[in-house]
C-alpha positions as CSV (number, residue, x, y, z in Angstrom):
1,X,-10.3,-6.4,0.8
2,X,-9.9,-5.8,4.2
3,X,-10.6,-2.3,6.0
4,X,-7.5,-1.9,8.1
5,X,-6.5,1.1,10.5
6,X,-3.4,2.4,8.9
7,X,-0.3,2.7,10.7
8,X,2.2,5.9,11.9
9,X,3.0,7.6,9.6
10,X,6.3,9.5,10.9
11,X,7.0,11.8,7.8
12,X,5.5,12.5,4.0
13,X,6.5,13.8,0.7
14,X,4.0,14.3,-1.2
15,X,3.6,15.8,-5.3
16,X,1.5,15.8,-8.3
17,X,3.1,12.7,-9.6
18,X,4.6,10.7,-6.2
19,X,4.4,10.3,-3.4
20,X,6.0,8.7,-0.2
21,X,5.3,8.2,3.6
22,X,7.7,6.7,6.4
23,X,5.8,4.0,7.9
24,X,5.9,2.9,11.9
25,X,5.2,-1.0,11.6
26,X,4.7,-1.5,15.3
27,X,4.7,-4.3,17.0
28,X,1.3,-4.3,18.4
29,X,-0.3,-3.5,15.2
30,X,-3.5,-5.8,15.0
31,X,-2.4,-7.9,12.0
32,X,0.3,-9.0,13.3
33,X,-2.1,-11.8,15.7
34,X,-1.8,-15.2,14.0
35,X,0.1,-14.1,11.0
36,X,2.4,-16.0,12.4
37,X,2.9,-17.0,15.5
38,X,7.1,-18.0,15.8
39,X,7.8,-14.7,13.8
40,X,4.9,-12.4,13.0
41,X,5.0,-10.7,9.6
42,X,2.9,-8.0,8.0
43,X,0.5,-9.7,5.8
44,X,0.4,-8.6,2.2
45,X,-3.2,-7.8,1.9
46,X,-2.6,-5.4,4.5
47,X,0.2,-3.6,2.6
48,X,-2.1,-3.8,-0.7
49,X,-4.7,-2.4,1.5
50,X,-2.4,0.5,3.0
51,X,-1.2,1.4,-1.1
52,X,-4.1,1.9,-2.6
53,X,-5.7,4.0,0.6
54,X,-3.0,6.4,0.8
55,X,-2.2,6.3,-3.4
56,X,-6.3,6.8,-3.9
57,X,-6.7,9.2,-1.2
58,X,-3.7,11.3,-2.2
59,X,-4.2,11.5,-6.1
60,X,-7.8,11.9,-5.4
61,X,-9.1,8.5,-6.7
62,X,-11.8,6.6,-4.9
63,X,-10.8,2.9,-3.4
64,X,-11.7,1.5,-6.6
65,X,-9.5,-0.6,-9.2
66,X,-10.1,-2.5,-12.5
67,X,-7.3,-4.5,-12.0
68,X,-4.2,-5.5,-10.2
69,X,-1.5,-6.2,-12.6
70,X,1.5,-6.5,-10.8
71,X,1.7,-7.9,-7.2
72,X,4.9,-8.8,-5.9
73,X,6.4,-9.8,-2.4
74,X,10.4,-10.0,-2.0
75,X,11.2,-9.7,1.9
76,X,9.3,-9.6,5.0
77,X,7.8,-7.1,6.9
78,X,8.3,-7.6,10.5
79,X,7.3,-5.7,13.7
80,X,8.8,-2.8,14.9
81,X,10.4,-1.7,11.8
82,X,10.3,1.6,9.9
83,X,9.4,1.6,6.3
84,X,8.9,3.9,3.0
85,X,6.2,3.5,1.2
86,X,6.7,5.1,-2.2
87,X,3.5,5.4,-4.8
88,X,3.5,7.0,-8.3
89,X,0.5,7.4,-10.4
90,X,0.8,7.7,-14.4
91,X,-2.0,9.8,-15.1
92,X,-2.5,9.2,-18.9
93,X,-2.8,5.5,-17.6
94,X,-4.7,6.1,-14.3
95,X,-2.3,3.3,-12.8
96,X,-0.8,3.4,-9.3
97,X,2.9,1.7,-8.6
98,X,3.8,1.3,-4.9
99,X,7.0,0.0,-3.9
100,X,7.2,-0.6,0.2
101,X,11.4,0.0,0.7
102,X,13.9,0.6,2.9
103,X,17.6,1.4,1.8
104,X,18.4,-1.2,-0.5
105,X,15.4,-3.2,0.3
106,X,12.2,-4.0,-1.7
107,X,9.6,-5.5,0.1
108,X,6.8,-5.9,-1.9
109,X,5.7,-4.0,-4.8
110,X,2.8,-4.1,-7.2
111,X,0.8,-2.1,-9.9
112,X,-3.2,-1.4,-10.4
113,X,-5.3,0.5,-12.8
114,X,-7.2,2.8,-10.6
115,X,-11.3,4.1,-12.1
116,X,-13.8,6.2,-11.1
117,X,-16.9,5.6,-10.0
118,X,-19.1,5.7,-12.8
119,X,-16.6,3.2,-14.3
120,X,-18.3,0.3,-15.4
121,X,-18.2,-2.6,-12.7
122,X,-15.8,-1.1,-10.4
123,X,-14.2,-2.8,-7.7
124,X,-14.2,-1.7,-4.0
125,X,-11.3,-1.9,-2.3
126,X,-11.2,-0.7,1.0
């Protein structure tokens, strides 16, 4: 997994169960560079990255999953957009969902089973 910078994040709202952050995709955001080069477009390992850091972080789970079940890409992601990153967490499950949205729109969306540490083989990702 890649160790990215994450981007602006213009507003949150945040609870024990959910959570969701308006996203600044600027145009001048490193990943954009060769990804591709008539239209640039967020890569998806960038937006799995950016879910499970903020998910993790905020629910208090290290960067660490068993597994990804669910990974899904619908539209693009281009520069200079704004974006909502939504992320629930069922805690009998210890599974994160992230949807990144906007109106009507689904961009991508996926589902992993978060661990601890002292799991047994965890996985780091980030």
């Amino acid at each position: 997994m890649i160790k990215s910078h994450l981007p602006d994040i213009i507003s949150r709202s945040l609870n024990d169960t959910s959570a969701t952050w308006r996203l600044r995709i600027d145009k001048d955001l490193p990943y954009f560079k060769g990804h591709f080069n008539r239209q640039p477009v967020l890569p998806g390992v960038t937006q799995l990255d950016w879910a499970i850091r903020l998910g993790c972080e905020h629910f208090q789970y290290p960067a660490y999953t068993t597994s990804l079940e669910v990974l899904k890409f619908q539209h693009l992601i281009l520069p200079d957009t704004e974006i909502d990153l939504c992320v629930t967490l069922d805690t009998k499950k210890h599974k994160l969902s992230f949807i990144y949205c906007d109106d009507n729109t689904r961009f991508s969306s996926g589902r992993l089973a978060v661990c601890t540490q002292d799991a047994p083989n965890p996985v780091k990702m980030s």
